[in-house]
C-alpha positions as a Markdown table, in Angstrom:
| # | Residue | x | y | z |
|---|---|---|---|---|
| 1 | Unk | -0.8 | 15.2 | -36.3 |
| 2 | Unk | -3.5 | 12.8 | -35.1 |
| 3 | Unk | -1.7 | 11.9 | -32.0 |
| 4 | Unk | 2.1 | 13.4 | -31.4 |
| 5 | Unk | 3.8 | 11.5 | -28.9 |
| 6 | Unk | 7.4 | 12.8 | -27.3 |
| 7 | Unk | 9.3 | 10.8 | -24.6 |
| 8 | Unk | 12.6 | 12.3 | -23.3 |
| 9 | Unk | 13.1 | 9.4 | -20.3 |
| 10 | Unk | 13.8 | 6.1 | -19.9 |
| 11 | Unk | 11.4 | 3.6 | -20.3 |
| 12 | Unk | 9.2 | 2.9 | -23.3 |
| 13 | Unk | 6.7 | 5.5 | -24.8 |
| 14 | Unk | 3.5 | 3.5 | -25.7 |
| 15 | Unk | 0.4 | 5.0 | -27.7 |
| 16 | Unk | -2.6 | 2.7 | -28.2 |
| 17 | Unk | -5.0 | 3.5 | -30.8 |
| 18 | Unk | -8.3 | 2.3 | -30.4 |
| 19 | Unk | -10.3 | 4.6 | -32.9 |
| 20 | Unk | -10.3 | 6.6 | -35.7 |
| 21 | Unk | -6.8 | 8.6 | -36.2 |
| 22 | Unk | -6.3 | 11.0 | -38.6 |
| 23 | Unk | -3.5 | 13.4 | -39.1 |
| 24 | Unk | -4.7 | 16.8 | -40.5 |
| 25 | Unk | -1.3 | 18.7 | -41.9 |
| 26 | Unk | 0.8 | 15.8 | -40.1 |
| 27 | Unk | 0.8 | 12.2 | -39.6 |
| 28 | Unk | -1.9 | 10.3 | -38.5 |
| 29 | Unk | 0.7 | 8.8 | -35.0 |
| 30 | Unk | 4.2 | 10.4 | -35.0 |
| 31 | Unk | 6.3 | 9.1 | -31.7 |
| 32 | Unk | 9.4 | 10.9 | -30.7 |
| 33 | Unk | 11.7 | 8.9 | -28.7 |
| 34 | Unk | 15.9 | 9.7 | -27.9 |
| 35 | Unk | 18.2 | 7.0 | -29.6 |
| 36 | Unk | 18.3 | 3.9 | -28.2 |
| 37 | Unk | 14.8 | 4.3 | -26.8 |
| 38 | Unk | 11.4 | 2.2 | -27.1 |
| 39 | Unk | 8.0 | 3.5 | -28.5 |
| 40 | Unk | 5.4 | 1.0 | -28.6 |
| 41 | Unk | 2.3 | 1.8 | -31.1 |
| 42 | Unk | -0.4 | -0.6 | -30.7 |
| 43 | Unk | -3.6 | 0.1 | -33.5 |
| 44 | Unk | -6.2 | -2.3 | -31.8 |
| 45 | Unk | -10.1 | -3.4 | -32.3 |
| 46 | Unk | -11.3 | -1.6 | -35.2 |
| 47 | Unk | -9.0 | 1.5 | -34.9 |
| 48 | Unk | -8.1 | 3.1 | -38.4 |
| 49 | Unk | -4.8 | 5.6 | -38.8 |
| 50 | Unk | -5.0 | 7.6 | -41.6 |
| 51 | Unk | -2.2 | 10.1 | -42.9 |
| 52 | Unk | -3.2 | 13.6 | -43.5 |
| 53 | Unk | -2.1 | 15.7 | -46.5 |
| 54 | Unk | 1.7 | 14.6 | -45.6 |
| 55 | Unk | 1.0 | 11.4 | -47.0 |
| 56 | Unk | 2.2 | 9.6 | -44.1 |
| 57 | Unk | 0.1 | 7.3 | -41.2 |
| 58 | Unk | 2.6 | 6.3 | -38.9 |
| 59 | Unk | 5.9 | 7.7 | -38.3 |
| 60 | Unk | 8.6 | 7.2 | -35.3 |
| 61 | Unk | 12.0 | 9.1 | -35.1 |
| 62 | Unk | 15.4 | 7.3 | -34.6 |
| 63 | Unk | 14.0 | 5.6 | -31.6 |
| 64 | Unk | 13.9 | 2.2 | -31.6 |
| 65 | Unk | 10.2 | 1.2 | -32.5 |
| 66 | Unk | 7.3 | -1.9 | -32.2 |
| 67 | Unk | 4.3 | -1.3 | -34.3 |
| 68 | Unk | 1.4 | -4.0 | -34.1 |
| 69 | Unk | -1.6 | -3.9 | -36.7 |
| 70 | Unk | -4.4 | -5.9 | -35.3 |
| 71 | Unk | -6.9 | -7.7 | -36.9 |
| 72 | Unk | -9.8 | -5.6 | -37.5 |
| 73 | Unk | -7.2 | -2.3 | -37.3 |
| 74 | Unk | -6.5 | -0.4 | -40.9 |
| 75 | Unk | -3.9 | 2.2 | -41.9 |
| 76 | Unk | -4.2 | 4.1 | -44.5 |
| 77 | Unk | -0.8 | 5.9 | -46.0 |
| 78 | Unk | 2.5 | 5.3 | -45.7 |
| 79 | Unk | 4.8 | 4.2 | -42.8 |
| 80 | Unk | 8.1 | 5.7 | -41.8 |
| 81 | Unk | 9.7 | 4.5 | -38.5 |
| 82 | Unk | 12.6 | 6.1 | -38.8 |
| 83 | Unk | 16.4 | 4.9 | -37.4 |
| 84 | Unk | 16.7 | 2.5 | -34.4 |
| 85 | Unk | 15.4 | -1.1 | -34.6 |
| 86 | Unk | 12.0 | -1.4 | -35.8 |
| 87 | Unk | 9.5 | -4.0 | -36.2 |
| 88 | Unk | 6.2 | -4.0 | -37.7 |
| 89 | Unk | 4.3 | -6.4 | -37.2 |
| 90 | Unk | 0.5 | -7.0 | -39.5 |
| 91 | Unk | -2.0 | -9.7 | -37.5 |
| 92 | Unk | -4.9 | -10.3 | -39.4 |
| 93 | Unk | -5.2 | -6.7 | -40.9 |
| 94 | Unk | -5.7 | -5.9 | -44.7 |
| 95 | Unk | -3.2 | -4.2 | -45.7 |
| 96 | Unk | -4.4 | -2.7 | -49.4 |
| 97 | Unk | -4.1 | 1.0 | -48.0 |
| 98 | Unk | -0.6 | 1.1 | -46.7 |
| 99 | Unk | 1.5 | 3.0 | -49.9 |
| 100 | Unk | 4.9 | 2.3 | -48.7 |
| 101 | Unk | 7.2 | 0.7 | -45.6 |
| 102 | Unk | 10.2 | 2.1 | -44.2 |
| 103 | Unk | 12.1 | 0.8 | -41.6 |
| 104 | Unk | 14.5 | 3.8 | -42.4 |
| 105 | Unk | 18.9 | 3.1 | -41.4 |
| 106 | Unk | 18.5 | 1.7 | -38.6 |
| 107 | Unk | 19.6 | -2.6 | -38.7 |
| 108 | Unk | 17.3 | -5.3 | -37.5 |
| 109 | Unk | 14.5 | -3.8 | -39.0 |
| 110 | Unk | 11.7 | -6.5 | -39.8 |
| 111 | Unk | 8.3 | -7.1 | -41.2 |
| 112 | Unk | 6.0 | -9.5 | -39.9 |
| 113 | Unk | 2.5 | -10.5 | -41.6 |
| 114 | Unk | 0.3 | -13.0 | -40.0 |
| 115 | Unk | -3.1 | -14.3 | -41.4 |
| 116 | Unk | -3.0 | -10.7 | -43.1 |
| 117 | Unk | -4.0 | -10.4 | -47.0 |
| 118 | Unk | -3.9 | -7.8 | -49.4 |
| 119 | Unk | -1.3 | -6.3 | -51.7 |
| 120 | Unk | 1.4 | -3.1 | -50.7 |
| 121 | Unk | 1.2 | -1.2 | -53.7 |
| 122 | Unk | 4.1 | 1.1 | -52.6 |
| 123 | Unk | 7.6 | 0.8 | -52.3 |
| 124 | Unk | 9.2 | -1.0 | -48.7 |
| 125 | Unk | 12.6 | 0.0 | -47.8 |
| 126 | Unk | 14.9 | -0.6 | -44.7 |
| 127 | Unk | 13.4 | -3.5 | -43.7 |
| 128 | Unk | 15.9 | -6.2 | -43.5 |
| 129 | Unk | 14.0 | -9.1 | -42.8 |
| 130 | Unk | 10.1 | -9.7 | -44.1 |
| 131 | Unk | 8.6 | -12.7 | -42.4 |
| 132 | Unk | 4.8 | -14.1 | -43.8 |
| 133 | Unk | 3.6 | -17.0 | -42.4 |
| 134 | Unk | 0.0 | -18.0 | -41.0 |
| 135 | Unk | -2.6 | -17.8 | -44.0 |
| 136 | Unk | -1.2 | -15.0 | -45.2 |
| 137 | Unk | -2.2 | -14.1 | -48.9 |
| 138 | Unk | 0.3 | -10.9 | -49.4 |
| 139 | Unk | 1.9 | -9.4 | -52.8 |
| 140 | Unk | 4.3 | -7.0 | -53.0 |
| 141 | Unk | 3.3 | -4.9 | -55.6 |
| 142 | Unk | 5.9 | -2.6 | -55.1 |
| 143 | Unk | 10.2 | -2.2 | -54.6 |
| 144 | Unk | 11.4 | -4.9 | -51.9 |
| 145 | Unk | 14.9 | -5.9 | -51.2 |
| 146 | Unk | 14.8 | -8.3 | -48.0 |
| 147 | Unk | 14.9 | -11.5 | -46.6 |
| 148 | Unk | 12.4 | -13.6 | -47.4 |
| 149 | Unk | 10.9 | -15.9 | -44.9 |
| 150 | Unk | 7.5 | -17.5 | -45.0 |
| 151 | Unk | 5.9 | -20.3 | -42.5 |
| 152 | Unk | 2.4 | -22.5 | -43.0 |
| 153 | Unk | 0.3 | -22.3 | -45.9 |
| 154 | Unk | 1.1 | -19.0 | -47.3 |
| 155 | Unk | 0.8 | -17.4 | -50.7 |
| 156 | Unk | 2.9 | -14.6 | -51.7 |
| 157 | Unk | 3.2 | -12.8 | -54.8 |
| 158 | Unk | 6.4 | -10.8 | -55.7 |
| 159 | Unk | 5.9 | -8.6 | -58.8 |
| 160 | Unk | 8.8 | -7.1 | -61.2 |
| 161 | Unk | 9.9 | -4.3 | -58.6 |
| 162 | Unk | 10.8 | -7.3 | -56.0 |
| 163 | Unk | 14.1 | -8.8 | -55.0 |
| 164 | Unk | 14.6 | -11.5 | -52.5 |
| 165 | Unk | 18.4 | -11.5 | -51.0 |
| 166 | Unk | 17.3 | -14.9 | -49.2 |
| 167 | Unk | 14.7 | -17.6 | -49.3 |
| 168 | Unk | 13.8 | -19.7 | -46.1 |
């Protein structure tokens, strides 16, 4: 692992990257959190996660988890966060790298692209609600089965492996 973060307590675990991550045999961030617990993973300025040989870039257990891309910030590999409630959120960021989203079994699970562009080649799964809005320019290139909400002058392109449950 890059970074391996475990929080046993209360409160909420937060890792901030603000560099260059990269995770060797593991992921590039894993966070460990008990069930019904926050982690808050924050890839800032011109930070870049990458996944080692597993394949995978960020990862949280059945936590509950917040993961913010910002604008100049890049991950490359998959994201896996796991049970618990999780949100991922994509301000600004390309997003051509990431090769597949899981919100895991957890409900409440959503997606959130602002101002971001690029495609997701990969499959995204477990995420119950996707929201685009800004000026997003996003396709989904691979598998999704969500809501569907998008806000302002977006563009986004859903290719044969997409279904849309709902519309707004």
């Amino acid at each position: 692992h890059g970074i391996y973060a475990v929080h046993n307590g209360t409160g909420t675990l937060s890792v901030t990257a603000l560099g260059d991550v990269t995770g060797g045999t593991g992921a590039g961030i894993s966070t460990r959190t008990l069930v019904g617990r926050q982690s808050d993973i924050d890839v800032l300025g011109t930070a870049t996660v990458t996944s080692g040989s597993s394949g995978i870039a960020i990862t949280n257990n059945d936590g509950n988890s917040l993961t913010r891309i910002g604008v100049a910030a890049s991950v490359t590999g998959a994201i896996n966060l796991g049970g618990g409630t999780d949100s991922l959120r994509f301000y600004g960021a390309g997003i051509s790298n990431v090769t597949a989203i899981d919100g895991g079994a957890g409900t409440g699970d959503t997606l959130f692209f602002r101002n971001a562009s690029g495609a997701v080649n990969g499959p995204i799964a477990g995420m119950e609600t996707v929201t685009v809005e800004g000026a997003s320019d996003v396709t989904f290139n691979g598998a999704l089965s969500a809501r569907l909400t998008t806000i302002g002058s977006t563009t986004v392109t859903l290719n044969s492996a997409a279904t849309v449950s709902n519309t707004i």
